[in-house]
C-alpha positions in Angstrom: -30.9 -9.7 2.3 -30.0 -6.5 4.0 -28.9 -3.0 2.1 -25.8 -3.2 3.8 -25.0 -6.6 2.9 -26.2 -5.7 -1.0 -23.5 -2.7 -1.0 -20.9 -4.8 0.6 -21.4 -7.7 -2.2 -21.5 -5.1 -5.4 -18.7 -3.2 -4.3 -16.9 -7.0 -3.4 -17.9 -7.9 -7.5 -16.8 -4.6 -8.9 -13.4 -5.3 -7.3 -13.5 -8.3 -8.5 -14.4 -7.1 -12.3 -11.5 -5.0 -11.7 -9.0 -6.9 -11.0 -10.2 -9.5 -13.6 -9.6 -6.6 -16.3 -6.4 -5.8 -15.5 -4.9 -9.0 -15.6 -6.5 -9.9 -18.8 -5.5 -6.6 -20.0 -1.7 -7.9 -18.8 -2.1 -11.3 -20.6 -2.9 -9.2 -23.9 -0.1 -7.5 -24.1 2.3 -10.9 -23.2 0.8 -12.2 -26.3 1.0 -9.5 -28.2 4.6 -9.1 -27.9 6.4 -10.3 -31.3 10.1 -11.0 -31.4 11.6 -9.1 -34.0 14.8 -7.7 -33.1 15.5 -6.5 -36.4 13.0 -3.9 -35.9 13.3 -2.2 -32.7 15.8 0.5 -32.6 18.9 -0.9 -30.0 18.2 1.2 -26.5 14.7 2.9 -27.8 12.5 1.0 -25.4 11.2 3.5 -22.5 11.8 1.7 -19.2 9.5 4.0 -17.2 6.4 2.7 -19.3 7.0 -0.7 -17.1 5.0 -0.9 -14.2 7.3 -1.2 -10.6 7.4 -4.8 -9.0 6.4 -2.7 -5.9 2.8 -1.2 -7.3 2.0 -4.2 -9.6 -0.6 -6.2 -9.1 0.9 -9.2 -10.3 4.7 -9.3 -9.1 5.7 -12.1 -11.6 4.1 -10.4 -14.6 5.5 -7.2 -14.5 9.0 -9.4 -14.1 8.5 -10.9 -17.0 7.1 -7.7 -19.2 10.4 -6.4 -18.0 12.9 -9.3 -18.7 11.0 -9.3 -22.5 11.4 -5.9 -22.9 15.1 -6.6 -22.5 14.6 -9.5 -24.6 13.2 -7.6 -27.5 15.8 -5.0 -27.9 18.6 -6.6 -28.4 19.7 -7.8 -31.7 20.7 -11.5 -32.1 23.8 -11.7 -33.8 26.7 -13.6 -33.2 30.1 -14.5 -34.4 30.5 -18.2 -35.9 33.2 -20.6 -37.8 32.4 -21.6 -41.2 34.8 -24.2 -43.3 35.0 -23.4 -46.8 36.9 -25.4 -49.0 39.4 -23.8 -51.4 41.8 -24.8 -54.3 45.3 -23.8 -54.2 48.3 -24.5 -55.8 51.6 -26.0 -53.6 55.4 -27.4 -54.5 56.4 -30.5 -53.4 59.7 -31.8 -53.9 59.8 -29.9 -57.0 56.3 -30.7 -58.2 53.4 -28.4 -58.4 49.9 -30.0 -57.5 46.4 -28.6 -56.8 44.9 -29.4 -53.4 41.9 -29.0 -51.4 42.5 -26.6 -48.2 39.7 -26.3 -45.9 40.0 -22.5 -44.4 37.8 -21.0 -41.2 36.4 -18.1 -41.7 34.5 -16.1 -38.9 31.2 -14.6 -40.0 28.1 -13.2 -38.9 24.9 -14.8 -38.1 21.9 -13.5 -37.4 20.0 -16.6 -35.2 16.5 -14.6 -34.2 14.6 -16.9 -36.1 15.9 -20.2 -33.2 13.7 -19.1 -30.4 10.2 -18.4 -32.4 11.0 -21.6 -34.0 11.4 -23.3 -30.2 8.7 -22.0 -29.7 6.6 -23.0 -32.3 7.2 -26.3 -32.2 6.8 -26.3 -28.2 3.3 -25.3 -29.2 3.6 -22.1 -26.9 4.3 -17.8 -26.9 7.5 -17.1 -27.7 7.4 -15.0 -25.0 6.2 -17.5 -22.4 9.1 -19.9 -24.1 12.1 -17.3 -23.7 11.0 -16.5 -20.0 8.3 -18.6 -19.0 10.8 -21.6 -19.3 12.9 -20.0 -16.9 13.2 -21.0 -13.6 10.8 -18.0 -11.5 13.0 -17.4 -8.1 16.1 -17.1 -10.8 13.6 -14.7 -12.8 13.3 -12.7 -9.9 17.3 -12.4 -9.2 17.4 -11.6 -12.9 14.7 -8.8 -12.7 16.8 -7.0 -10.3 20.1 -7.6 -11.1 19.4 -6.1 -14.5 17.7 -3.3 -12.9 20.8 -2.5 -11.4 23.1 -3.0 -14.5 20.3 -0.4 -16.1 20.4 2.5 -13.6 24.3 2.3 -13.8 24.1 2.8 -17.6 25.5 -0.1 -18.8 22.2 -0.9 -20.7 21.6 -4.4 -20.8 20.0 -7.0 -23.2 18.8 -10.2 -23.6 20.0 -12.5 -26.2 19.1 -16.0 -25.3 17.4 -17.2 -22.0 15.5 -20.6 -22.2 16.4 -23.2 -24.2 14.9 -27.1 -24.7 16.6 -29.8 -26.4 15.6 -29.3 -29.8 16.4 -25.2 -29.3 19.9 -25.9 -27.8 20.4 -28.8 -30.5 20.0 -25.4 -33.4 22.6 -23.4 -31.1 26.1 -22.8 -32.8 29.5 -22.5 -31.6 30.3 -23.1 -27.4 27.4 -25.0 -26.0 26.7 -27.8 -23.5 25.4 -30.9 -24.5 21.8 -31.0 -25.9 20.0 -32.3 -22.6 22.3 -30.9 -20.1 22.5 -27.0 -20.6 21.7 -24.5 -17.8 19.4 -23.0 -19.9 17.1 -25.6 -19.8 17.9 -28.8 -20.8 16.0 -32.1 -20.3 18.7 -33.2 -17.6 18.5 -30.4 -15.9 14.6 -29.9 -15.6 13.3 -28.8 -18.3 10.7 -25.9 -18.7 10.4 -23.8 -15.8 13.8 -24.4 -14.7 16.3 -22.5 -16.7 19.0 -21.3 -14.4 20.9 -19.4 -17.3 21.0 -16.6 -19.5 22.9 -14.9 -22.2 23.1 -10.8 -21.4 25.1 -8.1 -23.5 25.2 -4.2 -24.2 22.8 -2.5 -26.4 25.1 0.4 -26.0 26.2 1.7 -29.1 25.7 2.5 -32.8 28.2 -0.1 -34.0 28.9 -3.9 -33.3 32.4 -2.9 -32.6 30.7 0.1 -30.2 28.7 -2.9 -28.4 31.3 -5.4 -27.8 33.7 -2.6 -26.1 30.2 -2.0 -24.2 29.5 -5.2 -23.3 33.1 -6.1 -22.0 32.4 -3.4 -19.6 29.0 -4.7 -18.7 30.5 -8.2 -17.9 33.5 -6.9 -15.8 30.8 -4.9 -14.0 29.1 -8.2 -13.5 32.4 -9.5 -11.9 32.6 -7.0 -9.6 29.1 -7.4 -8.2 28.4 -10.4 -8.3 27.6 -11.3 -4.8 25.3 -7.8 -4.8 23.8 -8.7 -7.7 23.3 -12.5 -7.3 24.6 -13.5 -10.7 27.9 -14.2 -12.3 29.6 -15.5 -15.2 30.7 -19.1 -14.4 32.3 -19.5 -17.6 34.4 -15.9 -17.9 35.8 -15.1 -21.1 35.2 -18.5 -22.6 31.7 -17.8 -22.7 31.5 -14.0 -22.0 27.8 -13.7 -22.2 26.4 -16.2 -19.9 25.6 -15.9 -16.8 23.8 -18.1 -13.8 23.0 -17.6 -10.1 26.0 -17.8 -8.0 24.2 -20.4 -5.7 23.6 -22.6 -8.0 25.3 -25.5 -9.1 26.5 -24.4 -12.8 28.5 -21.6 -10.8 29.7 -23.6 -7.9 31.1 -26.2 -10.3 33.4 -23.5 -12.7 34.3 -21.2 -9.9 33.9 -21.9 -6.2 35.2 -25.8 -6.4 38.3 -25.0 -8.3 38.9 -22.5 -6.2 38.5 -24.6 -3.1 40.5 -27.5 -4.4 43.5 -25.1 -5.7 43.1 -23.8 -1.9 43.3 -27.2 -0.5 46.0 -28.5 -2.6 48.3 -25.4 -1.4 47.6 -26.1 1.9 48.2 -30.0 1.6 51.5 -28.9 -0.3 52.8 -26.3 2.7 51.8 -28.8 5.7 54.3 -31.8 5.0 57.3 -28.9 4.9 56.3 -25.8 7.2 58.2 -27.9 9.8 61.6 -28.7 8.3 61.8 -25.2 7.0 62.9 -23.0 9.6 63.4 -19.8 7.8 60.4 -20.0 5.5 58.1 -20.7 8.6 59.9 -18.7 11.1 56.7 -17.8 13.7 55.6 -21.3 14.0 56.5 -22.3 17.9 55.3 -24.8 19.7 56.7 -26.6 22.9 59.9 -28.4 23.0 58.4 -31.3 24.9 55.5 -31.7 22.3 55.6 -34.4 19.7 55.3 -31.7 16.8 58.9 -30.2 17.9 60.1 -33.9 19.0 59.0 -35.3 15.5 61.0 -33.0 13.1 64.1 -31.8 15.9 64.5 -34.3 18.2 64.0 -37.3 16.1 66.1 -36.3 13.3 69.2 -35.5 15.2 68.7 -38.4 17.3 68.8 -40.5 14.1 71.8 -38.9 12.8 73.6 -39.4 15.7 72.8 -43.2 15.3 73.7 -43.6 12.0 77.0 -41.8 12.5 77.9 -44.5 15.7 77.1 -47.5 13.0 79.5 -46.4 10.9 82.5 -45.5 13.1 81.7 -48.7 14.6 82.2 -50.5 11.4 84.7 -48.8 10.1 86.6 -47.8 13.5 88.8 -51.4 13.3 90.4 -50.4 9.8 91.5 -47.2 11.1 94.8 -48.0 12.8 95.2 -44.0 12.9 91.9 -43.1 14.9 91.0 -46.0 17.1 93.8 -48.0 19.6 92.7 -51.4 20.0 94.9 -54.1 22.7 97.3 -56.5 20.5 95.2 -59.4 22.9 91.8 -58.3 21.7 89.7 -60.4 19.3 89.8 -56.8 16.8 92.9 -57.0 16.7 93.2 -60.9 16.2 90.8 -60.4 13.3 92.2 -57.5 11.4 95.9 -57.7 12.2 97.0 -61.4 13.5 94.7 -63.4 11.4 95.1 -61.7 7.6 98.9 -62.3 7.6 98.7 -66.0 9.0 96.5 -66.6 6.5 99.0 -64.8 3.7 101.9 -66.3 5.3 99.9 -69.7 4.8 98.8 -68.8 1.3 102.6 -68.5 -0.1 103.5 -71.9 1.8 101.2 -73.3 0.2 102.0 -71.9 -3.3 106.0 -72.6 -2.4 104.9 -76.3 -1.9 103.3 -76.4 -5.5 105.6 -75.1 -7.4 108.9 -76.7 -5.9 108.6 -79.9 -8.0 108.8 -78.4 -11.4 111.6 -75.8 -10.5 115.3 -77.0 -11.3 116.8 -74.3 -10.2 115.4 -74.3 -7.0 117.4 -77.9 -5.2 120.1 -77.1 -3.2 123.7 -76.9 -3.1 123.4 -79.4 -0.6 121.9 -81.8 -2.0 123.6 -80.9 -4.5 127.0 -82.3 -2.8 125.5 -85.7 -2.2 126.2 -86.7 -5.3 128.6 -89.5 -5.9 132.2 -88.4 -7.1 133.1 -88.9 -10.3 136.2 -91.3 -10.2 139.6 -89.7 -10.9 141.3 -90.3 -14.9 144.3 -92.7 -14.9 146.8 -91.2 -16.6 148.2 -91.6 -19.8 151.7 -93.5 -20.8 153.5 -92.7 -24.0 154.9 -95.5 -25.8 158.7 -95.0 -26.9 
């Protein structure tokens, strides 16, 4: 073997030794990371101590150091419904009686212990279950997106990011069903494909400091979310979660609806831009066309036909508008016929009724009846 080609192969393994080092130096330190909130101060972590996508080795772990940095700071605390059941005294109809009320009361609830126990029962890092389970082009979107929301100020954190079955199953309050969440559910993939995440403000002493933070973080969000990549397909109804806007979760909850309330107003304006003259007063189109035919032409056209069928069937009762010849079949049938038929009707009735009248015979035949013969007169006797 030649010198040169003994340099070229030691400096080749040092590399090598190198590069080997650093990585597992990398992996350390993913493993080493612990989850407890509780314990790091909210907005303490030093952003600068993470190495730049550009000058790391490995792009993807430096992503993920970052997105678990963001992870780690944030407090997990969220808002839930409890039913409690109370006694309390009511009048009914007079009568007081003791019954059960269940109330709903809002409290707090601190869920950091959910992911470590994913986790553990994944067999894996809780770490490489809170990002590793996401899916790594949406970890990429994330990376910089967050970046973004971090250099404006609006300091953001991590509170949830990939969830199985049995973590989404443990989740309270608004949530998919267990198999087919975005973050990561068995319908949807699985590990390695989460396509959501829940993100809020570590801004602020107080919880009430951090929500008014927060709103502004997600409002920013709305603004940018073509420039960032992600949005909130949900809004307020789930505040915190976001998704990539080309994915499907988004395109379902605001780019269909959207579309369809887009297509219905359209379907709803084409049936009537026509017959509306003064609402659609630029449309023009040619007078010979079949558009300007079809809802100007036709319609007169149609009135004017209707309006002939009447007069004609109503024209022979008007003796006032419309002059008809005595020797026309019209005229026969509205005028000659109607009163030889009446004048045949009372005949007719005349001839029924005759019989039973005694006050209707005659004088003359009246007269024919024989003379009564005359009295003879009478003779007194003397």
């Amino acid at each position: 073997m030649s010198p040169t080609h003994a340099l070229y192969c030691s400096v080749c393994g040092s590399v090598g030794i190198v590069l080997s080092a650093v990585l597992a130096l990398a992996q350390a330190d993913i493993n080493t990371g612990s989850i407890g909130a509780s314990s790091v101060e909210t907005g303490s972590i030093d952003v600068s101590e993470i190495d730049n996508v550009d000058e790391c080795i490995v792009a993807q772990i430096c992503i993920d150091r970052y997105l678990w940095s963001l992870y780690e700071r944030t407090r997990k605390v969220d808002t839930i419904k409890v039913s409690e059941q109370t006694k309390v005294t009511v009048k009914r109809k007079g009568k007081t009686k003791i019954v059960t009320k269940t109330i709903a009361k809002l409290v707090d609830e601190d869920f950091t212990w959910k992911d470590p126990d994913a986790a553990k029962k994944a067999g894996m890092s809780p770490m490489d279950y809170v990002i590793g389970g996401m899916d790594s082009g949406f970890r990429g979107t994330l990376y910089h997106a967050l970046r973004a929301l971090d250099e404006a100020g609006l300091m953001p954190g991590i509170t949830s990011a990939f969830r199985d079955d049995y973590r989404q199953a443990i989740a309270a309050g608004q949530k998919a069903q267990t198999d087919r969440s975005y973050h990561g559910g068995s319908f949807r993939g699985g590990y390695g494909h989460g396509l959501a995440v829940d993100i809020v403000s570590v801004k602020g002493k107080t919880r009430t400091e951090r929500w008014a933070a927060s709103e502004q973080l997600w409002k920013w969000i709305d603004v940018h979310d073509k420039e960032l990549g992600i949005g909130r397909p949900y809004l307020d109804r789930d505040a915190p979660h976001v998704a990539p806007i080309d994915g499907k979760e988004y395109a379902a909850h605001r780019v269909q609806p959207k579309t369809q309330i887009a297509q219905l107003k359209a379907k709803k304006q084409e049936p009537v831009a026509p017959h509306n003259l003064a609402r659609d007063a630029p449309h023009i189109a040619s007078i010979d066309g079949k558009g300007y035919a079809a809802h100007r032409v036709q319609p007169k056209t149609q009135i004017a036909q209707l309006k002939a069928k009447k007069q004609e069937l109503v024209a022979p009762h008007n003796l006032g508008r419309d002059v008809t010849p005595i020797d026309d079949k019209k005229y026969a049938a509205h005028r000659v016929q109607p009163k030889t038929q009446i004048a045949q009707l009372k005949a007719k009735k005349q001839e029924l009724v005759a019989p039973h009248n005694d006050h209707s015979v005659s004088k003359g035949a009246r007269m024919e009846r024989p003379a009564r013969a005359p009295s003879r007169p009478q003779t007194r006797s003397t």
